[in-house]
C-alpha angles and dihedrals in degrees: 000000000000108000122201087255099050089051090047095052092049105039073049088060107053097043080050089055091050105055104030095057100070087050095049090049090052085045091056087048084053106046085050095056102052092049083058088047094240131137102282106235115228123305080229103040090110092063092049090050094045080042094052097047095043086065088049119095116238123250123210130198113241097258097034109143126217096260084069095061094040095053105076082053096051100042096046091056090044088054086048106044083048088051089056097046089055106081098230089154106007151019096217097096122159088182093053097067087058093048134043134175087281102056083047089058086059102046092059082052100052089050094056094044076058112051086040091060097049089047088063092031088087081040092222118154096238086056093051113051074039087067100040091050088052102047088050085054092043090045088050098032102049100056085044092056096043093060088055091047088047083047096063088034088054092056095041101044091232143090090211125094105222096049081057093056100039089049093048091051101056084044118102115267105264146126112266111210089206090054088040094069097037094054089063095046087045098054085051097046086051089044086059092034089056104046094241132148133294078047101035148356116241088186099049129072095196114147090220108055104019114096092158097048092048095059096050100040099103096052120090128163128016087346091057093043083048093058097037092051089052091050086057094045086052090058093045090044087046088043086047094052094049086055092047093045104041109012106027100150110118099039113116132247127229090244093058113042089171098069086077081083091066085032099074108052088046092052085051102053088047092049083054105049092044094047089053082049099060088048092058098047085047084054096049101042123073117213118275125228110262091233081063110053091079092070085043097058082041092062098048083055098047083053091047098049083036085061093047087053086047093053093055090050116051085023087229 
């Protein structure tokens, strides 16, 4: 049964969602800036760009399908719905029962089946090898993902997440071998998922290295707002998971709803330091070749099944 409380923390966290993406997409420009010693653009700079594209008219190629118009939409509420399943504030959740990590698992790969047709929809040769380059990442990164997710599980005894939340934070405060593992094979597998480097270059349109971009260039307008705003929504849900999985404490609990007062700020302060971060590890990776990343997202695999042998064994 939904409670009033229930409805109002998740219709919270998705406006939430909705909002705080773009910034921490801006935090993590400007954090990158200053550690290149440029001048840092504005905090808000990602607001004026999605609100500037959203008053441009779209332009369509001349054979573009349907599917290609429809994809911005789908992929966008994909990106959202996956942002509210994730407990960022609360864990009382109506939305998390019907979904657990595995559906959320598919929902980040519906919206790339998506966003890879639509890419060879237009059948350019950017979107294509786009697409291709996508579909080989989401074929590495998902399993990947999906062991980290069965790690906490394993430990918690649950698929949800926030059973998973609520269970890691009555246990005693320690190290977990099993987590251990699959926090560094998670923050690879986010490093690949969202197109950052050492797997790709968000700042850079070359042929040869972009695999994001290519999918998205024939996009402009709301389309394009639309794709970019999503983009921004994948990072704040990846950034979410790692909180609920390995730092879950300030989230609130379902007995206590007035504990999304204290939630926010938290959530905040934990956006922020994770966004610097992922700026310091892009500052202090090179790209990677693209015939390489394939032994990169394996390795994130082999960690992540390496955690879930560490968890029968020591029985963590």
């Amino acid at each position: 049964m939904i409670t009033l409380s229930g409805f109002f923390s998740q219709l919270l966290e998705i406006l939430v969602a909705l909002a705080a993406a773009p910034l921490l997409s801006g935090w993590v420009n400007q954090c990158r800036a200053w550690l290149q010693n440029k001048a840092a653009p504005s905090l808000f700079q990602p607001y004026r760009m999605l609100h500037k594209l959203f008053h441009k008219d779209s332009v369509l190629a001349e054979h573009a399908s349907p599917l290609f118009r429809m994809a911005p939409y789908i992929v966008f509420g994909c990106m959202t719905l996956a942002c509210g399943i994730i407990p960022t504030l609360s864990t009382d959740l109506p939305l998390s029962p019907a979904a657990d990590a595995i559906a959320l698992v598919g929902l980040l790969a519906l919206a790339r089946v998506f966003i890879a047709l639509a890419a060879m929809d237009i059948g350019t040769a950017f979107g294509t090898m786009g697409a291709r380059r996508e579909m080989l990442v989401g074929f590495l990164a998902e399993p990947a993902l999906l062991l980290v997710l069965f790690s906490a599980s394993l430990i918690t005894h649950s698929t949800l997440l926030t059973s998973i939340v609520n269970n890691l934070v009555h246990r005693e405060l320690a190290i977990y071998p099993s987590l251990a593992f699959a926090g560094v094979a998670f923050t690879m597998v986010s490093l690949a998922e969202n197109a950052r480097v050492p797997v790709d270059n968000p700042a850079t349109h070359l042929e040869l290295t972009m695999i994001h971009e290519a999918l998205i260039l024939e996009y402009s307008g709301r389309h394009l707002s639309l794709m970019e705003w999503a983009v921004s929504l994948k990072l704040f849900a990846y950034s979410c998971i790692g909180i609920a999985l390995f730092f879950p404490w300030g989230i609130a609990e379902a007995s206590d709803p007035l504990a999304l007062i204290f939630a926010i700020p938290i959530l905040v302060l934990k956006l922020a330091i994770g966004g610097a971060l992922l700026a310091l590890i892009e500052m202090t990776s090179a790209k990677m070749r693209i015939f390489r990343v394939p032994e990169f997202l394996m390795s994130a695999f082999l960690l992540a099944v390496i955690g879930m042998l560490v968890h029968f064994l020591l029985g963590d």
